[in-house]
C-alpha positions in Angstrom: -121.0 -29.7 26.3 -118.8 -26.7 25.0 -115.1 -27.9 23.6 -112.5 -27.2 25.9 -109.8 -24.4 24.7 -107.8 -27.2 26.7 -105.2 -29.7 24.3 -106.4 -28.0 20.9 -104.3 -25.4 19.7 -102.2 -26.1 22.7 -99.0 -24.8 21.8 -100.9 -21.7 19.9 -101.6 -20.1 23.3 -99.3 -18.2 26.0 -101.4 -18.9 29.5 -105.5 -18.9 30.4 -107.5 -16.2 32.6 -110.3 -18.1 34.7 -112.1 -14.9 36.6 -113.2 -16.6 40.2 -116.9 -15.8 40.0 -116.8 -16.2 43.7 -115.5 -12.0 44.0 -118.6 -11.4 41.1 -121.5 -9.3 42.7 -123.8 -12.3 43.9 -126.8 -9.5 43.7 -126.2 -9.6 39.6 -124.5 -12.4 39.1 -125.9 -12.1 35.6 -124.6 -9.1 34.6 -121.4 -10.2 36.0 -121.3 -13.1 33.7 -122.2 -11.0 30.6 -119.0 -8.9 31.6 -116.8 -12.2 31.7 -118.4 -13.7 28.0 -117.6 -10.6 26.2 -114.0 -10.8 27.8 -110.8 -12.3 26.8 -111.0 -14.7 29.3 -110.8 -18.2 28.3 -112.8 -20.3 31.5 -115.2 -19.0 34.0 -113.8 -20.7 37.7 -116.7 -21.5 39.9 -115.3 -22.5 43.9 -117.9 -24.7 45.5 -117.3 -25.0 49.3 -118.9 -26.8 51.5 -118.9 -25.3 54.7 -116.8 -28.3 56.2 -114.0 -28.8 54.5 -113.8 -25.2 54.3 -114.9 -22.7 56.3 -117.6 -20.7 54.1 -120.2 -22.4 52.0 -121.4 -20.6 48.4 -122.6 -22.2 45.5 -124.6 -25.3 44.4 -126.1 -27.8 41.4 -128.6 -25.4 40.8 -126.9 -22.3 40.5 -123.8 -23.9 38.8 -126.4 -24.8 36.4 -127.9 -21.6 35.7 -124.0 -20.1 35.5 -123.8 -22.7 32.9 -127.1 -21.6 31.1 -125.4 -17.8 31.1 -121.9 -18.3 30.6 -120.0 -18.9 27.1 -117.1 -19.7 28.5 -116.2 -23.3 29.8 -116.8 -23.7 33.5 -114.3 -25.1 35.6 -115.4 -25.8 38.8 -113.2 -26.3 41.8 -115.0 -28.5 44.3 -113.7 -27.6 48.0 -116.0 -30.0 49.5 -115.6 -32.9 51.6 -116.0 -37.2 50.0 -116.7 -35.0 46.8 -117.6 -38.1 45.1 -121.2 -37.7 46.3 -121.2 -34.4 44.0 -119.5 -35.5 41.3 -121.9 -36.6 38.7 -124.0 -33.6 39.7 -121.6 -31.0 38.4 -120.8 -33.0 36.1 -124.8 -32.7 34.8 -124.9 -29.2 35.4 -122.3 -28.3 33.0 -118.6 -28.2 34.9 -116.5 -28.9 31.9 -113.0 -29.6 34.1 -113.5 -30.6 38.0 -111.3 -30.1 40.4 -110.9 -31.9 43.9 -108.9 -31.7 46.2 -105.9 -34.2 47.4 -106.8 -33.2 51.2 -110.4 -34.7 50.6 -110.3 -37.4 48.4 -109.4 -41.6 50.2 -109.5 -42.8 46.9 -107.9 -40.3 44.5 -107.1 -42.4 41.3 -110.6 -44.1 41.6 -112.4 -40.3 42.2 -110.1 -39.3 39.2 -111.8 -41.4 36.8 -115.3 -41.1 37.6 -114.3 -37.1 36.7 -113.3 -38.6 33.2 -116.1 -40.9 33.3 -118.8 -38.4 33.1 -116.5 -36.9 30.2 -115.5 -33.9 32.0 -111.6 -33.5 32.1 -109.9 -34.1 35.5 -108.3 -31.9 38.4 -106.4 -32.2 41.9 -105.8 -29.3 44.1 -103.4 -28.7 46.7 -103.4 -26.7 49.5 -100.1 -25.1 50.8 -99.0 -27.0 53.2 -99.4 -30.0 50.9 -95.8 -30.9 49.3 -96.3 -31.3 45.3 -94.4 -33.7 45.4 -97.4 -35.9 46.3 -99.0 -35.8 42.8 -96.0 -38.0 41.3 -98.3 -41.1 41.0 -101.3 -39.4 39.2 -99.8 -36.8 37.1 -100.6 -39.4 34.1 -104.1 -39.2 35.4 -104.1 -35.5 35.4 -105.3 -33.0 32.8 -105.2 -30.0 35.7 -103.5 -29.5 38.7 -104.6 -26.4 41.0 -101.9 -25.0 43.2 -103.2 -23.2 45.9 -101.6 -19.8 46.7 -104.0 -18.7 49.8 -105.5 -21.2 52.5 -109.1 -22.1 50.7 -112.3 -20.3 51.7 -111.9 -17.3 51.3 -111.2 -14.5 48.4 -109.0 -11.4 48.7 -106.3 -13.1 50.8 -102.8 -12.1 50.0 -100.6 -14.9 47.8 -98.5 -17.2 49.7 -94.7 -17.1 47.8 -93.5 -20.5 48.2 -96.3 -21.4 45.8 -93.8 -20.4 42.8 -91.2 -23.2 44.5 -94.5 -25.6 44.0 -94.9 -24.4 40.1 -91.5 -24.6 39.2 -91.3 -28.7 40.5 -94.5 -29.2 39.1 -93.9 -27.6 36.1 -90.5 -29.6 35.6 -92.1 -32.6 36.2 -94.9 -32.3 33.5 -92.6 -30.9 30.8 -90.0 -34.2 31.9 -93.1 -36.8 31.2 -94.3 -34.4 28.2 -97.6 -34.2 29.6 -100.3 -31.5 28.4 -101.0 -31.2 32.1 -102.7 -27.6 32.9 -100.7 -25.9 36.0 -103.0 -23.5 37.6 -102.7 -21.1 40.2 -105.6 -20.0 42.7 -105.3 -17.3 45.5 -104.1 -13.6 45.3 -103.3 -13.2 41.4 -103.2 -9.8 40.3 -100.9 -7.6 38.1 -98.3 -7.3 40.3 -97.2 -11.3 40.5 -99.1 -12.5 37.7 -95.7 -12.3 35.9 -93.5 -14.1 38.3 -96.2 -16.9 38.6 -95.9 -17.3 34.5 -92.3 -17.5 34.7 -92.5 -20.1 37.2 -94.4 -22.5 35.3 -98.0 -22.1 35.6 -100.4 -21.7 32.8 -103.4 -20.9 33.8 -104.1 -17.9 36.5 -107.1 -18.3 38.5 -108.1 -14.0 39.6 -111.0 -13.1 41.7 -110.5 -9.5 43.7 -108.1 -8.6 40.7 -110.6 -8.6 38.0 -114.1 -8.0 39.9 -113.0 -5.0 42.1 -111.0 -3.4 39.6 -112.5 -0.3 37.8 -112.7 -2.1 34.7 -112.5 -5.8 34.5 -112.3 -6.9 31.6 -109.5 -4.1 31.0 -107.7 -5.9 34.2 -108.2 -9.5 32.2 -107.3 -8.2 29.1 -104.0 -7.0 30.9 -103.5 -10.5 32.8 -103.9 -12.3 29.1 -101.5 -10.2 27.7 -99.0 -10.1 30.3 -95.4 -11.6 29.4 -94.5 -14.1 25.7 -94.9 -17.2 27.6 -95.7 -20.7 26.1 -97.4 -23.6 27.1 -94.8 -26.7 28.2 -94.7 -28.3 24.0 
C-alpha cells in the first residue's frame, strides 16, 4: 500500500487536490489517469454508487482495482452505497487507501469505522447537506476524514450548495479545538471561482470533478486549485 501524504509532513502543506475520476473520459480512463499522475494532485477520488442509495451506479472492485494498478496517486474512495460494510474489505483489497461512508448509510457507525481501520486503510464519514455536522461530535476521535458534501450525491457537474461553508467553518473549529489531524474535505461543485472561499472556511482538502476534466488543460486547472491562496493545515 502507497504511504499516505496524510499526517506526515502535515503542517508542511497548504490544502490537497483529489480530481473526481467520475468526470474522467470513461472511454480512456487510462489516459485520464496518466494525466492525473503526472499532476500536482496529491489523491485520485474514486465515487462508488450504488444505484440505491444514490441514484446512478459507476464503478466496482474490479475496476477500482485496475485504477489502483494505473494510478500513483493514493486512492480515496468515497463509497455512496448502501450497509457498505458488505464492500468494505473489498476496497479495501483493491487498493482504497482512505474510505469514506457515509453517515446517511451506516446503523453502526463507530463499529463500520473500525473495520475501515482494521483493514489498515485510514477512515472517512460523509455528510450529505441536509445532514447537520453537528452529528459527527461523537466520532470525530474516530475520524481521520470527514467529506462535506456541497451537491446532493449522484451526480457530477451540479452547482455547490453555500451553506456548505457554515458546515466547514463548525467543523473546522471543532477539529482545531480537540487538536485533531482530522482531513476536512469538500465534494460537489469546486472550481476556481469558490475554491478560495471554501479554503478560507476551513476545509483542506478540495474534491474537483467538471473543474479539472472539462477544462482545456487540466492539470493547468489543478495546478491552479493547489496553488490557490497561503492556507495551512489546522497545527
Amino acid at each position: 500500500m502507497r504511504s499516505l501524504p496524510l499526517r506526515q509532513n502535515f503542517k508542511n502543506m497548504s490544502h490537497y487536490i483529489a480530481p473526481s475520476i467520475l468526470a474522467a473520459d470513461f472511454t480512456n480512463l487510462e489516459q485520464d489517469i496518466k494525466m492525473i499522475n503526472g499532476s500536482e494532485a496529491d489523491y485520485l477520488h474514486v465515487d462508488v454508487m450504488d444505484g440505491v442509495f444514490v441514484p446512478a451506479i459507476s464503478f466496482g472492485q474490479n475496476i477500482v482495482k485496475q485504477m489502483h494498478a494505473k494510478s500513483s496517486k493514493p486512492l480515496d474512495v468515497h463509497l455512496m452505497i448502501v450497509d457498505p460494510d458488505r464492500y468494505i474489505k473489498d476496497f479495501a483489497d483493491a487498493g482504497a487507501e482512505i474510505i469514506t461512508v457515509h453517515y446517511e448509510a451506516c446503523n453502526h457507525l463507530h463499529r463500520t469505522l473500525q473495520l475501515i481501520k482494521s483493514l489498515g486503510c485510514k477512515a472517512g464519514v460523509a455528510i450529505n447537506p441536509h445532514t447537520a455536522p453537528e452529528l459527527l461530535e461523537c466520532i470525530l476521535e474516530d475520524l481521520d476524514l470527514i467529506c462535506v458534501m456541497s451537491v446532493n450525491p449522484g451526480f457530477g457537474g451540479q452547482k455547490f450548495i453555500y451553506n456548505t461553508i457554515q458546515k466547514l467553518q463548525y467543523l473546522s473549529s471543532k477539529i482545531r479545538d480537540r487538536n485533531l489531524k482530522t482531513l476536512l474535505e469538500v465534494d460537489g461543485g469546486v472550481g476556481l471561482q469558490n475554491a478560495e472561499k471554501i479554503l478560507q472556511a476551513g476545509a483542506n482538502m478540495l474534491v474537483a470533478g467538471s473543474a479539472v476534466f472539462k477544462s482545456e488543460s487540466p492539470q493547468d486547472t489543478i495546478s491552479q486549485l493547489k496553488g490557490i491562496g497561503n492556507h495551512t493545515l489546522h497545527a
